[in-house]
C-alpha positions in Angstrom: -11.1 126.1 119.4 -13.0 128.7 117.6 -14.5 131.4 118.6 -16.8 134.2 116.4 -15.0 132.4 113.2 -11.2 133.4 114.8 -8.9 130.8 116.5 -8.6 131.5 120.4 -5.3 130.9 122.0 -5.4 128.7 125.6 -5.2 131.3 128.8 -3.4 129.4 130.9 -1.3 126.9 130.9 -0.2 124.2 133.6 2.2 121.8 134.2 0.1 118.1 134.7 0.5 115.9 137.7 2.7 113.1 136.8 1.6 109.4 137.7 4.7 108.5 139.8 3.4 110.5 142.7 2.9 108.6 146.1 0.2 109.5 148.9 2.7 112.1 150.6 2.5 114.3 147.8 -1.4 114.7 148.1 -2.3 118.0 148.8 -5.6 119.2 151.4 -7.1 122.5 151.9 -6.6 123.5 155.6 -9.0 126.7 154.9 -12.0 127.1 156.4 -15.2 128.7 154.4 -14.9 131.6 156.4 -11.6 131.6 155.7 -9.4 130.6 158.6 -6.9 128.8 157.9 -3.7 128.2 155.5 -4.3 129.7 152.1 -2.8 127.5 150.2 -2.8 123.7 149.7 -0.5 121.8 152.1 1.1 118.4 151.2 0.6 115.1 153.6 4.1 114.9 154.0 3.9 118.3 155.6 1.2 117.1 158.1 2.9 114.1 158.7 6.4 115.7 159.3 5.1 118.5 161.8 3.0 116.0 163.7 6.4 113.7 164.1 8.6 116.6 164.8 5.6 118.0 167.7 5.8 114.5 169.2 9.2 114.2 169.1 9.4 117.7 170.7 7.4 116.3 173.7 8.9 113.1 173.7 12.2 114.5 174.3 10.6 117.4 176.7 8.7 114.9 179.1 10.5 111.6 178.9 14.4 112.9 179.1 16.5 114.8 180.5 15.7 118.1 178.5 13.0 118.0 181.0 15.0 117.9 183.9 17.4 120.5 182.7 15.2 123.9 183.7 12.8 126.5 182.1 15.7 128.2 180.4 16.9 124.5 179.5 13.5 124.1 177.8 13.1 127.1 176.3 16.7 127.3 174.5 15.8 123.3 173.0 12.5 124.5 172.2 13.5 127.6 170.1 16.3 125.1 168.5 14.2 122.6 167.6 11.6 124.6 165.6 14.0 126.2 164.1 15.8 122.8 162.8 11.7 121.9 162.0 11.2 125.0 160.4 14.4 124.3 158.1 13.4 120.6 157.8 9.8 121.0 156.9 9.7 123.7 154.7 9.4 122.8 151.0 10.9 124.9 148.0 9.3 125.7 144.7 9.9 122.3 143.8 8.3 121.1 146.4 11.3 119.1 148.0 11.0 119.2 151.6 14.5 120.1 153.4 14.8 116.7 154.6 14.9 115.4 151.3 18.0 117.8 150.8 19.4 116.5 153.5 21.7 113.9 151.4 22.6 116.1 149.1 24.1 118.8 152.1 25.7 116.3 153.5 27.6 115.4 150.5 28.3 119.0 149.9 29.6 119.9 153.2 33.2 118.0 152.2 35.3 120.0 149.6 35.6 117.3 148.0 32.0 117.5 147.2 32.1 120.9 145.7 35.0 120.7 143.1 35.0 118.6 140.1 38.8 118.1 139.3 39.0 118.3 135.1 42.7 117.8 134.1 43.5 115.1 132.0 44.9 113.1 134.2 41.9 113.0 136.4 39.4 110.5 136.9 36.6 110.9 134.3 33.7 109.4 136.4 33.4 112.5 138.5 32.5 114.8 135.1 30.1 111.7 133.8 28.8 111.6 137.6 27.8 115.5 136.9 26.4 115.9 133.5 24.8 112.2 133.8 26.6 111.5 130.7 28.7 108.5 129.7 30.2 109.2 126.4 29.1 111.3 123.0 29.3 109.3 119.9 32.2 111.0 117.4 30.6 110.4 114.4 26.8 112.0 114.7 27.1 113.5 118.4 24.6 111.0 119.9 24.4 111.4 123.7 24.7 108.3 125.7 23.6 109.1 129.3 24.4 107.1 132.2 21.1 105.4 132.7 20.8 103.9 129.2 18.9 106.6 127.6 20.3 108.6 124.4 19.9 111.6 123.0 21.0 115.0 120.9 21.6 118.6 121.9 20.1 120.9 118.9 20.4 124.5 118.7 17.3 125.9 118.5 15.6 129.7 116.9 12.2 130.4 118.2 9.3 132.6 116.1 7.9 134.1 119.1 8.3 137.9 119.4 7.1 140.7 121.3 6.2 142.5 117.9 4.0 139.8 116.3 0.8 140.5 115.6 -1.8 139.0 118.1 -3.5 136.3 115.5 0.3 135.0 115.1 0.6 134.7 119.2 -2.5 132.7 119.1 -0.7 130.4 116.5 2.6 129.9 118.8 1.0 129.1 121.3 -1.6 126.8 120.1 1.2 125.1 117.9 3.6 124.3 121.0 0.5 123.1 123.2 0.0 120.6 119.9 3.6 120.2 120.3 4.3 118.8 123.6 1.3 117.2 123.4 2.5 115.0 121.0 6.1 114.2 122.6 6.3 110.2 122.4 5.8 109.2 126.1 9.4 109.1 128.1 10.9 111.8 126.4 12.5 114.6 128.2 13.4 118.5 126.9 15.6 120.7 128.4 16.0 124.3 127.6 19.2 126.3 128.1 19.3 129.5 127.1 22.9 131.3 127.0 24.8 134.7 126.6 27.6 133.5 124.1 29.7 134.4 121.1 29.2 134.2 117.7 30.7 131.1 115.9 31.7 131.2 112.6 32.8 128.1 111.4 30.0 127.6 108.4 30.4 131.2 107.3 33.9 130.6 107.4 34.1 127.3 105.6 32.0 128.9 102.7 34.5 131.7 102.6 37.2 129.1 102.2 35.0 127.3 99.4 34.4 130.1 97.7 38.2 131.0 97.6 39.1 127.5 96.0 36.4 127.3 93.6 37.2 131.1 91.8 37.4 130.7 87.5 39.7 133.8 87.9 42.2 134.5 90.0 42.0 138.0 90.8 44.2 139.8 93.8 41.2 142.2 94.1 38.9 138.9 94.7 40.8 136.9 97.0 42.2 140.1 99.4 38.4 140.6 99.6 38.0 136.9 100.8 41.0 137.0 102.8 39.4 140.2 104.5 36.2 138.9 104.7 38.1 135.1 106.4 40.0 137.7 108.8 37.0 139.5 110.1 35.1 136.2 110.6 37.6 134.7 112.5 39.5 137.6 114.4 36.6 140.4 115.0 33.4 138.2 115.4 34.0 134.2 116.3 33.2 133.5 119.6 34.4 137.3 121.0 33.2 138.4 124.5 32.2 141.3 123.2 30.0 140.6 120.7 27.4 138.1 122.4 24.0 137.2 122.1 21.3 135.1 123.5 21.5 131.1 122.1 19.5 128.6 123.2 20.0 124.9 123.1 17.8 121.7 123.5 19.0 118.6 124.8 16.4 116.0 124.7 16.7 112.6 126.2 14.9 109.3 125.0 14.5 105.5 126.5 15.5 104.2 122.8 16.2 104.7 119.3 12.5 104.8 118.4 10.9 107.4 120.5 14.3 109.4 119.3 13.4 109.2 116.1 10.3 110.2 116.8 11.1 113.0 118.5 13.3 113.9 115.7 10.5 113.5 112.8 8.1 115.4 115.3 11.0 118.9 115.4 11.8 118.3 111.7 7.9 118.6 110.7 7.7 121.9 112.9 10.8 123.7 111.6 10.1 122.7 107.9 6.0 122.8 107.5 5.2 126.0 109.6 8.3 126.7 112.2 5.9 128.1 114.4 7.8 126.6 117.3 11.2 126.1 116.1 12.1 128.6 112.8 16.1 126.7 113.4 17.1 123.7 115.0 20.1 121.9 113.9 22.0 119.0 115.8 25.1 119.8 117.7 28.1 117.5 116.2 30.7 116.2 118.3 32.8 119.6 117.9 29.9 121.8 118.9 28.6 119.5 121.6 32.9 119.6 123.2 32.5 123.5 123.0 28.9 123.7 124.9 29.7 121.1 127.4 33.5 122.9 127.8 31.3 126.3 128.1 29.7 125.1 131.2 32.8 123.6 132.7 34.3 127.1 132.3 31.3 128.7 133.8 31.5 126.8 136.8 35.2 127.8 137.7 
């Protein structure tokens, strides 16, 4: 869009509806034009829920023997059970309703549910139940997930800063609106962003290269190189000291195809313009063992 001959940057920015939505998840104003009302959208399976839950209330007030029990019978249930409504109706940012976590507490409650046993001699199921992951290929570090789809973990250097110029914000954005625009349909991004050490290994691979492909063999030259080796791998590789922010992309795909595509579509950013992406290289099988084994030790 142009705008007085200078490109304008979008304003706001929103996450579509997706097409898999039922007729629960349509929302209604319950506002008034005066005003009165909820302020904000509300879901049918809200209404729904709080209708069943207010005739269940009666049902069980009028019809058993809740009713029979007292005033201070009644009130006591009655505080209870909007509270248990409360709990089960409310939605998260998400939008998941409680009851919809109900499951998901129930197979949490058991401590069984809440540990993930890693030693070797452990059943690996539990770790591919977690990550949704059923093996990584040794040789290129393709991910094979457990419901068919594949992928690749990259890790990925963004452009954007706080000190560009405003002309170059405009650009950023527009290019990762174009971006996502074009992901190839069933295609899924996911963002991690870390606080990790520095690894060394290609810096300290060309160190070693260097060393073996010297025409002279000079002490002075290769205590410099075995200095430089030593502070690579002793004062900076992965130290707890020394970290700073990484972030990764995993993507996941249905098939080969719209993973190639993907691929040709973060290859064309990072090496025509890297607007979006200024560094993205794939994880191999190595890496990948380390950033999976990172979360693993987070978790503990």
């Amino acid at each position: 869009m142009k705008k007085g001959g200078a490109a304008v940057a979008k304003k706001r920015f929103k996450i579509p509806t997706t097409l898999d939505e039922t007729y629960f998840e349509m929302e209604f104003n319950l506002q008034s034009k005066n005003g009165v009302g909820i302020n904000k959208p509300v879901s049918a399976k809200i209404i729904v829920s709080v209708l069943f839950f207010g005739f269940a209330w009666f049902y069980l007030v009028f019809q058993t023997f809740i009713g029979k029990g007292g005033i201070p019978l009644i009130i006591g249930f009655s505080m209870a059970w909007g509270i248990l409504s409360m709990l089960l109706i409310k939605s998260d940012k998400t939008n998941r309703m409680g009851l919809e976590l109900t499951l998901s507490m129930l197979n949490y409650l058991p401590k069984s549910g809440r540990y993930v046993p890693v030693r070797m001699n452990d059943s690996v199921y539990r770790v591919q139940e977690l990550l949704n992951i059923r093996d990584v290929d040794p040789e290129d570090g393709m991910i094979h997930y457990l419901d068919g789809q594949i992928g690749h973990a990259y890790h990925v250097v963004g452009s954007a800063s706080a000190l560009m110029f405003e002309q170059d914000q405009h650009r950023v954005l527009d290019k990762v609106d174009g971006f996502y625009r074009k992901l190839p349909v069933g295609v899924e991004v996911i963002y991690d962003t870390v606080m990790e050490g520095h690894v060394v290994d290609e810096q300290l691979q060309a160190v070693a290269e260097t060393k073996s492909n010297l025409n002279i063999q000079s002490k002075g030259l290769i205590a410099l190189l075995d200095e430089q080796h030593d502070i690579l791998k002793y004062a900076i590789n992965d130290q707890q000291g020394l970290t700073s922010l990484h972030q990764y992309l995993i993507v996941r795909a249905p098939s080969e195809a719209a993973l190639s595509e993907f691929e040709n579509l973060l290859i064309g950013d990072v090496e025509n313009d890297g607007l979006m992406f200024r560094l993205a290289k794939t994880l191999s099988y190595e890496e990948l063992e380390r950033y999976f084994g990172s979360i693993i030790k987070a978790a503990h």
